[in-house]
N, C-alpha and C positions, 0 to 999 in steps of 0.2 A: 265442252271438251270431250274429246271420244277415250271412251275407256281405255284405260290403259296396261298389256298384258305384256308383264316384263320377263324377258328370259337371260334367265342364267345360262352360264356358259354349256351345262349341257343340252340345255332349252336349244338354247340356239345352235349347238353341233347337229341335235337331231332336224330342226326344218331346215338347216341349209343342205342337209342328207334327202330329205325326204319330198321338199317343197320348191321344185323347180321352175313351176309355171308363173312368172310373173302377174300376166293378168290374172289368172286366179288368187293368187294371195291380194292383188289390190281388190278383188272382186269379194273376197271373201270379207277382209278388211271392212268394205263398206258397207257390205250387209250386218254384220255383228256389231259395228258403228265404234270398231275399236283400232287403237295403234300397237302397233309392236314396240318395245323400248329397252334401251341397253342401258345399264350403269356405269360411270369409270370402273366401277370392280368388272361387270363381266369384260371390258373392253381390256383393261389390266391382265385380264387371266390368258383371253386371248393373245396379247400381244408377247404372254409370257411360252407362246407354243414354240418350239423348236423347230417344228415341221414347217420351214419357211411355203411350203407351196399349198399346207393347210389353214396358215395363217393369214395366207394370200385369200382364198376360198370364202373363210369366214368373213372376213372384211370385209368383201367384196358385197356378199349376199347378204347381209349389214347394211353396208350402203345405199342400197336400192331397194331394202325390203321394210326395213325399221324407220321410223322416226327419226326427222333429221336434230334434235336434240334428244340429249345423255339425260335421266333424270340425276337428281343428286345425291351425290355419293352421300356411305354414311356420316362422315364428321360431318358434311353440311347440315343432314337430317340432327345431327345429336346437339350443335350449336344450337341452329335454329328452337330447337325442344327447349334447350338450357334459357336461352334468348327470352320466349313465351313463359318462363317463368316452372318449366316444368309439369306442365299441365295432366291431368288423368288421360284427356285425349286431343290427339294432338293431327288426328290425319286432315281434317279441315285446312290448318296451315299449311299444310304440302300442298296439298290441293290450286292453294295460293299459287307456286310457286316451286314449282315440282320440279324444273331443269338447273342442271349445273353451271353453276358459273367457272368452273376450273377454265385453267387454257386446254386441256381436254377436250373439253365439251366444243369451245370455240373450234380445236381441229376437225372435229366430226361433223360441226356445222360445215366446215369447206369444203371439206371431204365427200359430202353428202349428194347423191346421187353425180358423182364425176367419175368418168372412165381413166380421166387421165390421171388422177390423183390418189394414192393410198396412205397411209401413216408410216412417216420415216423411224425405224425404231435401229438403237444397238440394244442388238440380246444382250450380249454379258455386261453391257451396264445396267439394263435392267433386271436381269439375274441377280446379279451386287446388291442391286439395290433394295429388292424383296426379298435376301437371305433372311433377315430375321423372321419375318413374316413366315417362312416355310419350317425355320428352327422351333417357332414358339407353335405351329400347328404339332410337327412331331413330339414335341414334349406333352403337351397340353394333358394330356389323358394319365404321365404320371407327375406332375405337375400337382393334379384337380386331387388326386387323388391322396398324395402324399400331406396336402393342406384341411382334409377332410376326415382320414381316415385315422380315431383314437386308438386303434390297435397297434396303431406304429411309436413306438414308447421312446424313441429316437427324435423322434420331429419336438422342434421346441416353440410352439404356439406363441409362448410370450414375446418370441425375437419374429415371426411373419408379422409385416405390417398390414397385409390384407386381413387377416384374424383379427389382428386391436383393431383394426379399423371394421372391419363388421359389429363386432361390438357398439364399439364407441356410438358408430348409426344408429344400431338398433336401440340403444340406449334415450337417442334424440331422437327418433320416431314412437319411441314407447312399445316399440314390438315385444310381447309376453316371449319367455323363455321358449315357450312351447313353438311358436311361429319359426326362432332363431335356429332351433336343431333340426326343424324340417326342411326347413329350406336353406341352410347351411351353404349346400354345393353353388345353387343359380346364385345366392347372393354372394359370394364370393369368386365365382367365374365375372356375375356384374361389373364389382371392381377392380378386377383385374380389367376388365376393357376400359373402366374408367379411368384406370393408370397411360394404359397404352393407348387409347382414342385419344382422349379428352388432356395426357399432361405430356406423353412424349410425342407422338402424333405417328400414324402405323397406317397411314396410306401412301398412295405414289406421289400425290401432288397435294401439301399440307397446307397449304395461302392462306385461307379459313381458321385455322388452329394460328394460326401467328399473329392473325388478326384480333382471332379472341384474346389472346395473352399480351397484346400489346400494351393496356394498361396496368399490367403485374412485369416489366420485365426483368427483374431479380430473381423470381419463382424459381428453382429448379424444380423439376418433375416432380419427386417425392412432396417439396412444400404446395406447389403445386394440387396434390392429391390432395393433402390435408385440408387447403385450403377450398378445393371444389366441392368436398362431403360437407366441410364446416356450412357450405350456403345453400347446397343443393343434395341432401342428406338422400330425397328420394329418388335419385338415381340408383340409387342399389336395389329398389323393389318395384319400379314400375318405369316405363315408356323405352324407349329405342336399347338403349345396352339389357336390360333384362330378357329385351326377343331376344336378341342375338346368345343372353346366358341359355336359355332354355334350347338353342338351335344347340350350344355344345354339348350339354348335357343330354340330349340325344345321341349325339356322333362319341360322346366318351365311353357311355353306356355301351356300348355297340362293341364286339369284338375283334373287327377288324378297323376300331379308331387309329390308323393309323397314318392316314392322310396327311399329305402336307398341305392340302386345301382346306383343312379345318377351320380356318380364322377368314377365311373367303367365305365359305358357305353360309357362317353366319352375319356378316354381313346383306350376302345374298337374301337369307331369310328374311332381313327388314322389308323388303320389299314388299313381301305375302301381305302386308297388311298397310304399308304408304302406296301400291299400286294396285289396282281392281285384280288382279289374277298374274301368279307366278306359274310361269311352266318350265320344268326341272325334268331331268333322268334322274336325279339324285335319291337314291330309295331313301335315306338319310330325313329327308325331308317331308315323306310319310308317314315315317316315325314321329317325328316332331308334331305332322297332322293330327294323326290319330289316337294318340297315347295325351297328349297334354288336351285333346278337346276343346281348344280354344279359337274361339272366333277370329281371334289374332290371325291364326293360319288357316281358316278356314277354306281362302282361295288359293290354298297350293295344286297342283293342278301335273301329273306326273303325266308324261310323254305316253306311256302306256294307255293311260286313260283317257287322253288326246287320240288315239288311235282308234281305241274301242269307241267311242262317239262318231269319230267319223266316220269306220264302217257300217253302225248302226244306220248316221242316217245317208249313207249312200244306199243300202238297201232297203231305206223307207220309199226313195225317190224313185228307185227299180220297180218299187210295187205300186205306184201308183199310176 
């Protein structure tokens, strides 16, 4: 299989800007022995553009440029994970098995390299439908904070059920006190996506999450919660929702968190590490590179630095 270098939506605003010659991108494609590839999230964010004749643009250059399969969204990557048992590492099994099965994916497959065909969307149903998604990005930052922060003599720990419920983990993992207060924030951003991933379901097209719950279906969400830490405790400290904690925990940190793409982005960050090379404008995702040091992200890969490469070796080729 050819590498695979996934772009997020600003990935992909910047080469369909920049990258207009078809045979060169198949040309180049083949010499670096890799694919281009979209996820339902970035194709999601896309099709949330208002700019009908931009959202036309990017599709199109989509189309014809990328891989005619979606890799898999995140709830697919986090079942899948849950599935395996929860494992330390887990990118092997994507590997397996790396395309979506959404009906998503199936329209991209049709869709894919055809002039005559693009994706039928209504915006304000899909606006509707990803308002929470943009609510819980704007809040998130005081949110993270108000659940974190002991100087707030107001907030009552014993009634947040993310707080007993970090606890209660840390307790059934045997995590020292000392671990609990350091890492406080990622492990409770964790479960917080482990409420909304994994029990309410906080993507466009959920099939997967219904799938998984079929055998529980009395669960509401909250027992739901209780019931996914009771078997799967290490979700709150390691594999798919802890990237994604540590990608918020970047963007909260930040002073201008105030994006309503928050809970996209990190999603998008799973990729950095189930796909060989993420390429972003997103500075956000920098931060996350270089501050946390981890191999996880180590292929993020910023439009900037995309550039700077390419002039370097255009002007290696002039001098030879």
């Amino acid at each position: 299989m050819n590498r695979q270098l996934y772009l997020d939506t600003s990935g992909l605003n910047f080469l369909a800007d920049r990258a207009k010659d078809a045979n060169l991108i198949t040309s180049a494609k083949k010499y670096l022995d890799m694919e281009l590839y979209l996820s339902p999230v970035t194709l999601w964010e896309v099709l949330l553009n208002s700019n009908e004749k931009r959202r036309d643009e990017l599709i199109y250059w989509a189309q014809f440029n990328c891989g005619s399969k979606l890799l898999k969204s995140p709830t697919e990557i986090l079942i899948d994970y849950i599935g395996a048992g929860c494992p330390k590492t887990d990118k092997s099994l994507f590997r397996k098995q790396p395309f979506t099965s959404l009906d998503m994916g199936n329209t991209w497959e049709n869709i894919h390299q055809r002039l005559d065909l693009t994706i039928p969307i209504d915006l304000e149903a899909l606006k509707d439908a990803t308002a929470a998604h943009r609510q819980l990005s704007k809040k998130f930052k005081r949110i993270i904070e108000g659940m974190c922060s002991k100087k707030d003599g107001t907030y009552d720990y014993e009634k947040d059920m993310f707080h007993l419920a970090m606890l209660n983990t840390s307790e059934k993992l045997e995590l020292s006190e000392t671990m609990v207060i350091e890492y406080e924030v990622e492990f409770k951003i964790a479960l917080i996506f482990v409420f909304f991933f994994i029990c309410i379901g906080f993507e466009l097209q959920n099939e997967p999450l219904r799938q998984f719950w079929e055998s529980h279906p009395d669960l509401d969400p909250v027992e739901r919660f209780d019931y996914i830490l009771s078997k799967y405790p290490s979700l709150m400290v390691g594999g798919p929702l802890l990237e994604m904690a540590l990608m918020a925990k970047a963007q909260v940190s930040m002073e201008n968190c105030k994006s309503r793409g928050l809970v996209h982005d990190c999603m998008h960050a799973l990729y950095s590490y189930y796909a060989d090379y993420l390429l972003t404008g997103d500075e956000h995702f920098a931060k996350l590179r270089d501050e946390t040091d981890s191999k996880v992200f180590s292929q993020i890969m910023l439009v900037s630095e995309l550039e700077k490469a390419w002039e370097k070796s255009q002007k290696s080729t002039q001098n030879v």
